[in-house]
C-alpha positions as CSV (number, residue, x, y, z in Angstrom):
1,X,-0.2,-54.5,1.3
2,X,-2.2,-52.0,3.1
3,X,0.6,-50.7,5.3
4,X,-1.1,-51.4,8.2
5,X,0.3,-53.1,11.4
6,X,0.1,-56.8,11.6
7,X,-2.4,-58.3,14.7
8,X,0.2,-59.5,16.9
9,X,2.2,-55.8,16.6
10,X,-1.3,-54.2,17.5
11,X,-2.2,-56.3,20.6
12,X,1.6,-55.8,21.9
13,X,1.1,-51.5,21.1
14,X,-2.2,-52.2,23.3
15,X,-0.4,-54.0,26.4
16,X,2.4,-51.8,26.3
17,X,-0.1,-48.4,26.5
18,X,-2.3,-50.2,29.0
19,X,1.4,-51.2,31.2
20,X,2.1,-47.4,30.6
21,X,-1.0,-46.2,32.3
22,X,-0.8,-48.5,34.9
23,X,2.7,-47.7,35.8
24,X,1.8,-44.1,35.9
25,X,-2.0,-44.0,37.1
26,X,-1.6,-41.4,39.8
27,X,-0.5,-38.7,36.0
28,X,-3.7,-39.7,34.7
29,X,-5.8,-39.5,37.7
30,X,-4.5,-35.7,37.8
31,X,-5.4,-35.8,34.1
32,X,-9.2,-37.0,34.6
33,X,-10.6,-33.9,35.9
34,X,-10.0,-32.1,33.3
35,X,-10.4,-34.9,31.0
36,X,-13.6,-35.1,31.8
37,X,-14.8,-31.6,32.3
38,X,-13.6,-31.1,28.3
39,X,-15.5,-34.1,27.2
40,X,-19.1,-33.3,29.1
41,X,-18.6,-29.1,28.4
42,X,-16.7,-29.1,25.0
43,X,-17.3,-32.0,22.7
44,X,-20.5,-33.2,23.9
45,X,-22.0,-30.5,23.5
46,X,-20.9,-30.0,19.6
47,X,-23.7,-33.4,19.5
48,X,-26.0,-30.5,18.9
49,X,-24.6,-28.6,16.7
50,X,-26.6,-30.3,14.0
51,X,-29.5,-28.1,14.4
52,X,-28.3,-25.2,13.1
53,X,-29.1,-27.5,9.8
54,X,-32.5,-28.2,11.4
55,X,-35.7,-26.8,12.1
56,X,-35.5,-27.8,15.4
57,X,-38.6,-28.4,17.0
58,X,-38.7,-29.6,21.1
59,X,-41.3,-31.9,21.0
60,X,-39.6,-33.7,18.0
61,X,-36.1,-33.8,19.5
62,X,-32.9,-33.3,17.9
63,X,-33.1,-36.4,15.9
64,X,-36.4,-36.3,14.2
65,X,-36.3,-32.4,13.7
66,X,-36.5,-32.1,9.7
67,X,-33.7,-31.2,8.0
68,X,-33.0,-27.8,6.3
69,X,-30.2,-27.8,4.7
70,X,-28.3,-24.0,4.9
71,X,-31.3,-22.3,5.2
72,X,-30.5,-20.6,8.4
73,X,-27.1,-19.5,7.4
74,X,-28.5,-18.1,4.2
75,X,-31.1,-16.1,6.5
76,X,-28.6,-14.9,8.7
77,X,-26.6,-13.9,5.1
78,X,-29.2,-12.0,3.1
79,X,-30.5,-10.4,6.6
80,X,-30.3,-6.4,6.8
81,X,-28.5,-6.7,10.0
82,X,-25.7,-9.1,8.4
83,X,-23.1,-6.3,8.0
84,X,-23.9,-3.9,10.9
85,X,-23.5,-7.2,13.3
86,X,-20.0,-7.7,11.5
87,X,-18.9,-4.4,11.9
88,X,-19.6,-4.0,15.3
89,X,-18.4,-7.2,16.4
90,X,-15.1,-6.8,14.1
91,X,-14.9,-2.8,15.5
92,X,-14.9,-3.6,19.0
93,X,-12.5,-6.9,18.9
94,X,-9.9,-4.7,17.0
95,X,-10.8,-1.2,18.7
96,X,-9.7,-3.4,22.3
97,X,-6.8,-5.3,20.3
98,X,-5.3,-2.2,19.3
99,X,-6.1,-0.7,22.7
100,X,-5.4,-3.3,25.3
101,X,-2.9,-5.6,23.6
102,X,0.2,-3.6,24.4
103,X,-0.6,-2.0,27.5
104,X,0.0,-5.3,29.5
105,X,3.0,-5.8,27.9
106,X,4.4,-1.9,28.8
107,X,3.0,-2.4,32.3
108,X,5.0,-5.7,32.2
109,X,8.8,-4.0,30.7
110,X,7.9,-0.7,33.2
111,X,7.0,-3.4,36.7
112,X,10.2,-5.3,35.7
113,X,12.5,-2.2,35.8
114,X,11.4,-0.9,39.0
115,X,13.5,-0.8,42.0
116,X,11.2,0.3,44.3
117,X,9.9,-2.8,46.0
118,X,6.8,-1.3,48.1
119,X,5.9,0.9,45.1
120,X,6.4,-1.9,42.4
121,X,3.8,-4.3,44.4
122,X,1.6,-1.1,45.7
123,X,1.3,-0.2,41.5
124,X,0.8,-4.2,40.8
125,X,-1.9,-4.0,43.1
126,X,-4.0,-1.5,42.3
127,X,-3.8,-3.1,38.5
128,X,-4.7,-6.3,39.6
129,X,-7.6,-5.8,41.5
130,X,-10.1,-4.9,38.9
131,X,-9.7,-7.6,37.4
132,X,-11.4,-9.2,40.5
133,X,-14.4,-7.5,39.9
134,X,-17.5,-9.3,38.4
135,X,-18.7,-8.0,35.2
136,X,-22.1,-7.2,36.8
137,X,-20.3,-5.0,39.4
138,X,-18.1,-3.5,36.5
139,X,-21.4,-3.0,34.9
140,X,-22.9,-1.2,37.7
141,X,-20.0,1.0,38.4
142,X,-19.6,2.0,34.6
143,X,-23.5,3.1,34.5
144,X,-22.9,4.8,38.0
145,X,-19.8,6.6,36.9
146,X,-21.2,7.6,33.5
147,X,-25.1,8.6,35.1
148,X,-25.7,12.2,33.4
149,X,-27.7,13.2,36.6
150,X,-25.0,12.1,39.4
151,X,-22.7,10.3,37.7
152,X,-18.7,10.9,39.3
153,X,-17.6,11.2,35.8
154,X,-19.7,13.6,34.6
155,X,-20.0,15.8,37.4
156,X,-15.5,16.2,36.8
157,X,-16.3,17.3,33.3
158,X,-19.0,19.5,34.4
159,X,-16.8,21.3,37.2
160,X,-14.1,21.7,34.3
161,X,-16.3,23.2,32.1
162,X,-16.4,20.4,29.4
163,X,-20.2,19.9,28.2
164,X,-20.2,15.9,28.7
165,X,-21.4,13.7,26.5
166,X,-24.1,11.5,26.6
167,X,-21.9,8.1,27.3
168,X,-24.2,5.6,27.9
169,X,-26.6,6.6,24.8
170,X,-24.8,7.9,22.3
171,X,-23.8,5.0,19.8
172,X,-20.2,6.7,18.9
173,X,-18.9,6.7,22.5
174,X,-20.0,2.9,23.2
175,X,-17.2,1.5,21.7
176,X,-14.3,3.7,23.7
177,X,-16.3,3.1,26.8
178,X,-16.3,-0.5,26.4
179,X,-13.0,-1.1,25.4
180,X,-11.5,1.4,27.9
181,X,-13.6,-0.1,30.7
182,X,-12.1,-4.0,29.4
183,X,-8.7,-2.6,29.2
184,X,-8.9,-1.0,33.3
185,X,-10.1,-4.4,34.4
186,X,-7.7,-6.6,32.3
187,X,-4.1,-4.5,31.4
188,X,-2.5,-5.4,34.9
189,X,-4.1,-9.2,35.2
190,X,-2.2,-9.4,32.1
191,X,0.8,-8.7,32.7
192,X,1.8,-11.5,34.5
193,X,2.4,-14.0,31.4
194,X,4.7,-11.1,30.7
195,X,6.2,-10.6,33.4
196,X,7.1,-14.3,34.0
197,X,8.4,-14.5,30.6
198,X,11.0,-11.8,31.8
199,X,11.9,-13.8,34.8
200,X,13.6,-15.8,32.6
201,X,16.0,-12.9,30.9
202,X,19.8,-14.0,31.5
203,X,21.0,-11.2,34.2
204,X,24.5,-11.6,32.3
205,X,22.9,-10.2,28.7
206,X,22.2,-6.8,31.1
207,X,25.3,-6.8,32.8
208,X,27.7,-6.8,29.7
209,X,25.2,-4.1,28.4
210,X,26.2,-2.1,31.0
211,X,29.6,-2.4,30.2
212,X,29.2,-1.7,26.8
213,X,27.4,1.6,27.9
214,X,23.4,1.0,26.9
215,X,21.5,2.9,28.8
216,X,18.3,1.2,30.7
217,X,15.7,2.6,27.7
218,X,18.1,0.5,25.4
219,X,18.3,-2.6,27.6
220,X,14.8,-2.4,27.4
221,X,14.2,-2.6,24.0
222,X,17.1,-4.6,23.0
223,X,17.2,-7.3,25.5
224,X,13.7,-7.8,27.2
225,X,11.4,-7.2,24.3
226,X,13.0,-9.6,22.2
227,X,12.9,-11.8,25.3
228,X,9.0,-11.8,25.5
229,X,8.9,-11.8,21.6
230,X,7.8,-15.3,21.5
231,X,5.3,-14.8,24.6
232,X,4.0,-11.8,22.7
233,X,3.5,-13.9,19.2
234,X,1.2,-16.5,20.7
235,X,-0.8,-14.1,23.1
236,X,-1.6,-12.0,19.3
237,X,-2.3,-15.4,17.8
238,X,-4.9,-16.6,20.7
239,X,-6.3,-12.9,20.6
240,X,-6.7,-13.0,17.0
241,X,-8.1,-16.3,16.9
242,X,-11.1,-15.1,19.5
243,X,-11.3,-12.0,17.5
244,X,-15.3,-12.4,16.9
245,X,-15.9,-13.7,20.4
246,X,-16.7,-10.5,22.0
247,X,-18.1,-12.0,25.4
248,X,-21.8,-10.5,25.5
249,X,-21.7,-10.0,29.5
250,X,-20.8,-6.7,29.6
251,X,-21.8,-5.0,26.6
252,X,-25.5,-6.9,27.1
253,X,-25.7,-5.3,30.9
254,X,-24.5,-1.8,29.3
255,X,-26.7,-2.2,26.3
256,X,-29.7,-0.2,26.0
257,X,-32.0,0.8,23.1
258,X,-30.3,4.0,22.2
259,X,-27.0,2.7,21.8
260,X,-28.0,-0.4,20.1
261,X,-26.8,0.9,16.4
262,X,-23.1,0.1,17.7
263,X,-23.9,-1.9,20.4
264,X,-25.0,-5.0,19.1
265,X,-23.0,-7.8,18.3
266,X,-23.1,-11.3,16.9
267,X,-22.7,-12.3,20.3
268,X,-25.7,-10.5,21.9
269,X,-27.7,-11.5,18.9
270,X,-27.1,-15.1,19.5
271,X,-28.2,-14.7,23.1
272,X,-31.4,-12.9,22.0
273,X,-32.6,-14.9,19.3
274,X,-32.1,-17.6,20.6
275,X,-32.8,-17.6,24.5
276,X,-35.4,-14.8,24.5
277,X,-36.7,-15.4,21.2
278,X,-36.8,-19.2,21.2
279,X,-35.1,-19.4,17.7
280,X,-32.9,-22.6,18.3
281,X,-31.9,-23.3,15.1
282,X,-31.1,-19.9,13.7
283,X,-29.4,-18.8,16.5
284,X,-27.0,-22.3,16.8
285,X,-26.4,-21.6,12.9
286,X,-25.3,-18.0,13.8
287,X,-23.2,-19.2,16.7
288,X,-21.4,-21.9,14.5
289,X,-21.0,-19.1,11.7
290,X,-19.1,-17.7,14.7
291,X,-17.3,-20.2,15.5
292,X,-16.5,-21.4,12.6
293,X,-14.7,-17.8,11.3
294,X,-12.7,-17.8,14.6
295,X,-11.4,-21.0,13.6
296,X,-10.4,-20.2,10.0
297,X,-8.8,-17.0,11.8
298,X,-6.8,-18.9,14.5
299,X,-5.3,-21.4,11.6
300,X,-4.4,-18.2,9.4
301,X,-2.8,-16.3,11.9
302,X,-0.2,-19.1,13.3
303,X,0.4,-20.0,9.8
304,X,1.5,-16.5,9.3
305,X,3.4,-16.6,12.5
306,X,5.0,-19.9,11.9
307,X,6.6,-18.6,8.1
308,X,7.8,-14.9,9.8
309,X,8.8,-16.3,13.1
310,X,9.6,-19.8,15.0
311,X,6.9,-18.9,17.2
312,X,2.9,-20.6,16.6
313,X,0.9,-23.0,18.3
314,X,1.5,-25.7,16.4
């Protein structure tokens, strides 16, 4: 025996999923959307994907492009820029992890102890709204801020008497001004998956505390943050796992050739050799190389947090 189900079983599985659907078709009409919008963005897409193995050429089409085997990847391997890509990219993921991952959750534990209700949603305010902001306007305002000749920024250092530094060209400051500039426009947007995960903190667990004598700073740390523990564990997971997917927007609109030694990253080389330089199938290869390292990151890190913790995606 094969262990498989016999015809009559399968054709009764069929009619009952098909009942199942009907009897619930408004669900899946809500469903379709997005149903849909995953299959024509996200997996058909990946169709292409095969000519990062190619050397695709447009008048041949995907299909009768030759193949190449890994050739690509081992270009992209044995390259001189192999390493300084990594680094960069790996520097500025974990330089903004380190930087902007807890903010939003002590912006979170600070908002949920205030009493004040027009100051609490004044402060939540004026956190949110940057995130509102367009990167090309963020852009804009970082170069406008940071301009050595009238630059706001500059002209505070000045008046202090600090000799400023050349921000937007010299390759050791791109990184903090980047990942500052991420963490102003991001740390109170994210504070809301926080914040809702406190909402659901039993009001009881505080007021025995009380009882007991814990002061607020205690309460704090010994009944909220293990609250949002969970929260916390699959936030560091989905960051981890996006950990080489430093969007290209913003550091491509701040890039310049001066600052290029720490500026570029796999994701701004991907955009350039492939959509400037016409490079299909190198660039796809480098892009699935990418991808493909997120991935292997993503599974590594639940797994971790699934053996420490009950907490992982799956």
């Amino acid at each position: 025996m094969d262990g498989s189900l016999p015809l009559p079983t399968k054709l009764a599985e069929r009619a009952s999923l098909g009942k199942r659907i009907w009897r619930n078709w408004e669900l899946y009409l809500f469903v379709a959307p997005a149903l849909i919008y995953f299959i024509l963005f996200h997996y058909l897409p990946m169709y292409g994907i095969q000519i990062a193995f190619k050397n695709f050429m447009p008048a041949k089409g995907v299909m009768d492009s030759p193949w190449v085997g890994f050739a690509h990847f081992e270009r992209f391997f044995h390259s001189y820029y192999f390493w300084d890509l990594i680094w960069n990219t790996f520097g500025i993921s974990l330089y903004a992890l380190a930087v902007g991952f807890p903010l939003p959750i002590i912006l979170a534990l600070a908002f949920n102890e205030a009493k004040n209700g027009l100051f609490k949603k004044s402060v939540q305010t004026v956190t949110y709204a940057p995130h509102f902001i367009s990167v090309v306007v963020m852009a804009g305002m970082i170069i406008t801020f940071l301009s050595p000749s009238s630059g706001i920024i500059i002209k505070i250092l000045e008046w202090v008497g600090i000799d400023a530094p050349q921000f937007l060209t010299d390759p050791r400051w791109f990184k903090t001004v980047y990942v500052l500039s991420e963490v102003w426009q991001s740390a109170g947007w994210g504070t809301i998956i926080y914040l809702a995960a406190l909402a659901g903190v039993d009001p009881q667990l505080h007021e025995a505390a009380i009882v007991d004598g814990a002061s607020r700073f205690k309460r704090v740390l010994h009944i909220n943050l293990p609250t949002i523990v969970p929260t916390i564990t699959i936030m560091l997971i989905l960051n981890m796992g996006n950990i080489l997917g430093v969007g290209f927007e913003k550091i491509l609109l701040l890039q310049n050739s001066l600052n290029m030694e720490s500026s570029d990253v796999i994701s701004t080389f991907v955009y350039r050799t492939g959509l400037v330089d016409a490079q299909y199938s190198f660039s796809t290869a480098v892009g699935l190389f990418n991808s493909v390292i997120n991935a292997i990151l993503l599974i590594l890190v639940n797994r971790i947090a699934k053996r420490t913790s009950e907490t992982s995606l799956w």
